[in-house]
C-alpha positions, -999 to 999 in steps of 0.1 A, spaced: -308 868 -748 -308 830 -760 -317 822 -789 -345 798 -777 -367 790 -804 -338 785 -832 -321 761 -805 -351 740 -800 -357 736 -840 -320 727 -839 -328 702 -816 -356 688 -830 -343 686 -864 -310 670 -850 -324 642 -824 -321 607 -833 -335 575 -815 -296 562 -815 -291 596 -799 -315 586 -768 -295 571 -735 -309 538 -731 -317 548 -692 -348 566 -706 -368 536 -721 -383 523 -690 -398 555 -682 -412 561 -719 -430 525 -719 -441 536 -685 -452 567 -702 -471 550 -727 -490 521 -710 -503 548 -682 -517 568 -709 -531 546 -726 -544 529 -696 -559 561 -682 -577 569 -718 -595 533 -713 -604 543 -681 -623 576 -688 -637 567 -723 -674 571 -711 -675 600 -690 -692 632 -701 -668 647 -711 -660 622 -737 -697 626 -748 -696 662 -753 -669 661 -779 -677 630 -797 -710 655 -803 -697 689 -809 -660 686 -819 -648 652 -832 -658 650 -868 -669 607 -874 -677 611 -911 -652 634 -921 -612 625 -932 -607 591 -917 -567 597 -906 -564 577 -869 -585 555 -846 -601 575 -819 -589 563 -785 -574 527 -802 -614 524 -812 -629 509 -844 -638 546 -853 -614 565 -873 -611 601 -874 -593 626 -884 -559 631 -867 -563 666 -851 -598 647 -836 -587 622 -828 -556 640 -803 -582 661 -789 -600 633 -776 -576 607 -767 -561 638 -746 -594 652 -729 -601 621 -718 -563 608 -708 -568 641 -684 -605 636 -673 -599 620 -642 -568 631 -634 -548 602 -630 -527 602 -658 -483 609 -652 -471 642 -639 -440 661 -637 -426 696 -639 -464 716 -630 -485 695 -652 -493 661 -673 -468 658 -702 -480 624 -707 -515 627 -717 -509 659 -737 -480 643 -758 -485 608 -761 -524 609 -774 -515 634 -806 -479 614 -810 -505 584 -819 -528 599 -838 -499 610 -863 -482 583 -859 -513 560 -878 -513 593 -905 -472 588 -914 -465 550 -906 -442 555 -877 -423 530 -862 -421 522 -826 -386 538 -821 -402 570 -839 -425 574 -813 -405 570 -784 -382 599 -802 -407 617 -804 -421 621 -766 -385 625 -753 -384 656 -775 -418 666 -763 -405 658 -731 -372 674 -729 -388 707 -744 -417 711 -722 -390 708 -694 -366 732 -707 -392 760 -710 -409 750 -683 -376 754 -661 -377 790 -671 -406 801 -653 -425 772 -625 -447 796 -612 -482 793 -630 -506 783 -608 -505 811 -586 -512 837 -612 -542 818 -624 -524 795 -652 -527 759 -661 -500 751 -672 -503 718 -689 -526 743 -712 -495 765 -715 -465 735 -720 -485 712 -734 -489 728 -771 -453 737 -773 -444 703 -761 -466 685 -785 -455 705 -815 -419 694 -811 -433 658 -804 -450 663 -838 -420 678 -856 -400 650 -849 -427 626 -865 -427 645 -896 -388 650 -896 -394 688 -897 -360 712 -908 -346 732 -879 -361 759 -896 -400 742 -896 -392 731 -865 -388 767 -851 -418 776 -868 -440 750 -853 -429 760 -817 -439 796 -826 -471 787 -838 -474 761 -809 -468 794 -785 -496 813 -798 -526 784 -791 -511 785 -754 -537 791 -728 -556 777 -699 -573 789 -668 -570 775 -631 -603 784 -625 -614 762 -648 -602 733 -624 -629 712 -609 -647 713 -640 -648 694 -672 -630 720 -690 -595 711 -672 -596 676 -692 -604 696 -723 -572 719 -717 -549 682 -724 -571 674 -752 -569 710 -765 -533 713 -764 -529 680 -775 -550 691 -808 -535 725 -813 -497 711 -807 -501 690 -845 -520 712 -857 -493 738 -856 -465 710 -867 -487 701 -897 -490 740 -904 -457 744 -902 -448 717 -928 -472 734 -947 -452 765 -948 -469 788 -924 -445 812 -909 -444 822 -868 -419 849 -850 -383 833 -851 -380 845 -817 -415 838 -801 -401 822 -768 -380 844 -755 -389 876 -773 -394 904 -746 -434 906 -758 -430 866 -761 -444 837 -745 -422 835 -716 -430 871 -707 -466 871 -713 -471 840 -691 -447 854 -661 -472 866 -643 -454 894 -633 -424 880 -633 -392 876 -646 -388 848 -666 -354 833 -676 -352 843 -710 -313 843 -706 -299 811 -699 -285 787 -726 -303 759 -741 -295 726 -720 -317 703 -748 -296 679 -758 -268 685 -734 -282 674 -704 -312 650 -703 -346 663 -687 -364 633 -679 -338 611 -658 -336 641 -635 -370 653 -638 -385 625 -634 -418 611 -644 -444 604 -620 -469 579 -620 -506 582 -599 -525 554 -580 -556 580 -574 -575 591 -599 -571 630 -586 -553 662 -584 -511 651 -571 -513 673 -548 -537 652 -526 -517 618 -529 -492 620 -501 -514 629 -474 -539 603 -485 -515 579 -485 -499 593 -451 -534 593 -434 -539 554 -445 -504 547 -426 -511 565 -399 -543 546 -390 -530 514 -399 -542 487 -374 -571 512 -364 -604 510 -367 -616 552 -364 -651 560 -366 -653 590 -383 -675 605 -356 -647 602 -335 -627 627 -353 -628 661 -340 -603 676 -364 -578 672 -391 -550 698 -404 -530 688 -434 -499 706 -437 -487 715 -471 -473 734 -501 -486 767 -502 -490 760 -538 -506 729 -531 -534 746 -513 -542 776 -536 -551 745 -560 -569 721 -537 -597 746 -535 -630 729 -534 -633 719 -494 -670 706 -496 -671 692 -533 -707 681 -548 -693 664 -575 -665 642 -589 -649 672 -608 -647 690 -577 -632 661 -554 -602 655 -580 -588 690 -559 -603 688 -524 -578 686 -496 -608 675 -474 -620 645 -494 -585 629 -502 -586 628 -460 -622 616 -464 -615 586 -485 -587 575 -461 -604 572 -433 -642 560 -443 -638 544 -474 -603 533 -472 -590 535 -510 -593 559 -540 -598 547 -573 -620 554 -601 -651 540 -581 -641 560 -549 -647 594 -567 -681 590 -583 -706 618 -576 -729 594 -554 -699 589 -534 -684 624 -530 -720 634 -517 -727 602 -492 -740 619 -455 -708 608 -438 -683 621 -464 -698 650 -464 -702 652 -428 -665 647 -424 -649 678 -450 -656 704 -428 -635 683 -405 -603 689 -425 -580 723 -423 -552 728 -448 -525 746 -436 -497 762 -462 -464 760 -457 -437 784 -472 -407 754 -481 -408 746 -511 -393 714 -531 -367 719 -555 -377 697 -577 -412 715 -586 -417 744 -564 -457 740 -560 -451 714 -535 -435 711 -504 -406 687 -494 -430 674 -468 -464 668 -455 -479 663 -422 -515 650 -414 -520 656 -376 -559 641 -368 -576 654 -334 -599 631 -317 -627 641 -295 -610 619 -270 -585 641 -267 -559 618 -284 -534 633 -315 -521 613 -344 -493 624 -361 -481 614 -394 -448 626 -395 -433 642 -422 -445 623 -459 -420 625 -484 -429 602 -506 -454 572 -518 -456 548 -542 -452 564 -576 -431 591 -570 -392 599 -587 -384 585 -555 -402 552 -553 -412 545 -590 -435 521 -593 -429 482 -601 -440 465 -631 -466 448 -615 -480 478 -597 -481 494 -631 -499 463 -643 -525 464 -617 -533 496 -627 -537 486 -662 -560 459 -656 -583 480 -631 -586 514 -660 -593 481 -689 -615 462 -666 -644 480 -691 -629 482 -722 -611 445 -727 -608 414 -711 -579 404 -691 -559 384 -714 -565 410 -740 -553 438 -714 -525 423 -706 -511 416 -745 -526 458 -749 -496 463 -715 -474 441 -727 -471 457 -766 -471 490 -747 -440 480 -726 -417 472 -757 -435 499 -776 -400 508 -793 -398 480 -809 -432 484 -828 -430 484 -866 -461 511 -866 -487 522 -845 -511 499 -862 -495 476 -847 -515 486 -811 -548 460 -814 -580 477 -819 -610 482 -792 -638 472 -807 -661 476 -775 -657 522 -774 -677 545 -794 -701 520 -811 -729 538 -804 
């Protein structure tokens, strides 16, 4: 059995920003202006309420700025919201089964404020995050099946070796933290369509420095807690049979130019993007009245459809994994932003008229690269005429490893989740400081919002 836990510490402890192949950096600024971006975009839903009143302390230690804001908080606070909220819409990056991005990146800033980390600090510490919640996560993909979230299940582990790096942990603290880190794991799928799922980033995002902070503190955890046979692997295999075997690739061979990083243009569940987009292509040049439609079947990763579960959502919650109203928005309203999925829209008569409309269909293939998907998708739309459109197969869109997405379509982005939160000009210095982010002196450096949280 590997030694798994000792080998990450090793790592952690070890890793270097002069260590880092340069072929990373555009991806990590990436990483950082979408979170950031996203967190802008979702500072006044609900869900953002609900903590600021139950959980995030405002007169208490005064360690980092909640969400870039005017309002400082304490740093585990101030993770736990910055990383509910990156997650509340569902639009931040995604990779390997979950959202590394707005579990790591929100508590790498919070720290960062507490110990004066440069810019090349922080970027050394989400490639470890990175590279860790890839290597365990490459030892058992199959979560969501069995009921698991797992950005609730990677993202403390990955966050506490984010955080370890940050305080320059020993191998030996190191090891501790991702012990400690594998004990707050934990996250439901039946939680999704809620606004508990954002709360599982923020959660993890929280419990991930905690347990680094603990660790430096002294606090002990099971040397072995990865891949002990009553460990984390095995208690989250479902059944399984995770690898607990394997040698430790970290530092050998990078993650995260081969697993890439992918970057959303709809504010919902991934697994709804490609036939959206394919649906649009299809009825380019078209002008379908709903009405018309007789049918739809979407054909897809098995795994896809045991997680795009609600096919007549009420609410916004619920529309971030419907099948049925990613085909919806295609065809009546045309695009899918943040405005698309409001509740009054999700419940308009003809969207949902049309739900019932849409069948997805599973299919067995699945993609190497992240086995919940498929390597394909197919939208085939019936018309009561009679006539059949057929997508084809859909591989990929805009914003997947395949076709990352330019600076500019990253910029747009930006400047529609900021549109609330800052003018334009001061957007684009925020996205412009967030794509050199390495070169940073601190993470004061990052201009404060004064227009969040002043009530």
């Amino acid at each position: 059995m590997v030694a798994l836990t000792a080998d990450i510490g090793r790592f952690l402890a070890d890793l270097r920003y002069e260590d880092l192949p340069s072929e990373l950096l555009p991806t990590v600024r990436d990483a950082f202006t979408d979170t950031v971006g996203v967190i802008m975009a979702g500072v006044d839903l609900p869900l953002s309420d609900v903590l600021r009143e139950t959980l995030v302390d405002l007169s208490g230690v005064q360690e980092a700025r909640a969400c870039l804001s005017a309002q400082k908080v304490d740093g585990p606070s101030a993770a736990l919201l910055a990383g509910a909220i990156a997650h509340a819409l569902d639009y931040g990056c995604q990779t390997a089964s979950g959202h590394p991005g707005g579990v790591i990146i929100p508590a790498i800033l919070a720290e960062a404020e507490l110990l004066g980390s440069t810019g090349e600090d922080m970027v050394t510490a989400f490639v470890a995050g990175y590279e860790v919640w890839c290597e365990v996560w490459r030892r058992n993909k199959y979560y969501h099946k069995a009921g698991w979230h797992p950005t609730a299940l990677l993202g403390p582990v990955a966050t506490a070796a984010a955080c370890s790096v940050l305080r320059k942990l020993s191998a030996e603290k190191a090891q501790m933290a991702i012990a400690i880190s594998a004990s707050h794991a934990g996250g439901l799928f039946s939680n999704f369509g809620s606004m508990t799922k954002g709360y599982h980033s923020g959660k993890a995002a929280r419990d991930g420095l905690i347990a680094a902070r603990l660790a430096d503190a002294g606090m002990t955890g099971g040397p072995d807690a990865l891949e002990n046979a009553q460990g984390y692997l095995t208690a989250f295999s479902s059944g399984g049979t995770p690898d607990r075997e394997s040698p430790c690739q970290l530092g050998k061979d990078w993650y995260l130019p081969r697993q890439k990083l992918q970057f959303k243009m709809h504010p919902s569940c991934f697994f709804s993007h490609r036939s959206f987009e394919g649906t649009l292509k299809m009825l380019e040049g078209r002008d379908i009245d709903p009405e018309d439609v007789e049918k739809v079947e979407v054909h897809m990763g098995r795994g896809q459809t045991t997680v795009l579960v609600h096919h007549q959502p009420k609410n916004m919650y619920q529309a971030q994994f419907s099948g049925p109203f990613g085909i919806a928005a295609a065809v009546i309203l045309k695009k899918f932003g943040p405005p698309e999925i409001k509740d009054e829209v999700v419940l308009r008569d003809d969207m949902q008229a049309f739900y019932p409309k849409v069948t997805l269909i599973p299919i067995d293939e699945e993609d190497p690269r992240d086995p919940v998907f498929s390597p394909t998708e197919r939208v085939v739309m019936t018309l009561k005429s009679g006539e059949v459109l057929d997508s084809g197969p859909i591989a990929t869109i805009p914003g997947y490893a395949a076709e990352p997405l330019t600076t500019e379509e990253l910029w747009g982005k930006f400047r529609d989740c900021t549109q609330f939160t800052h003018g334009e000009d001061e957007a684009r210095d925020l996205f412009d400081l967030l794509q050199r982010i390495e070169t940073l002196p601190s993470a004061d450096a990052l201009p404060t919002c004064t227009t969040i949280f002043n009530d």
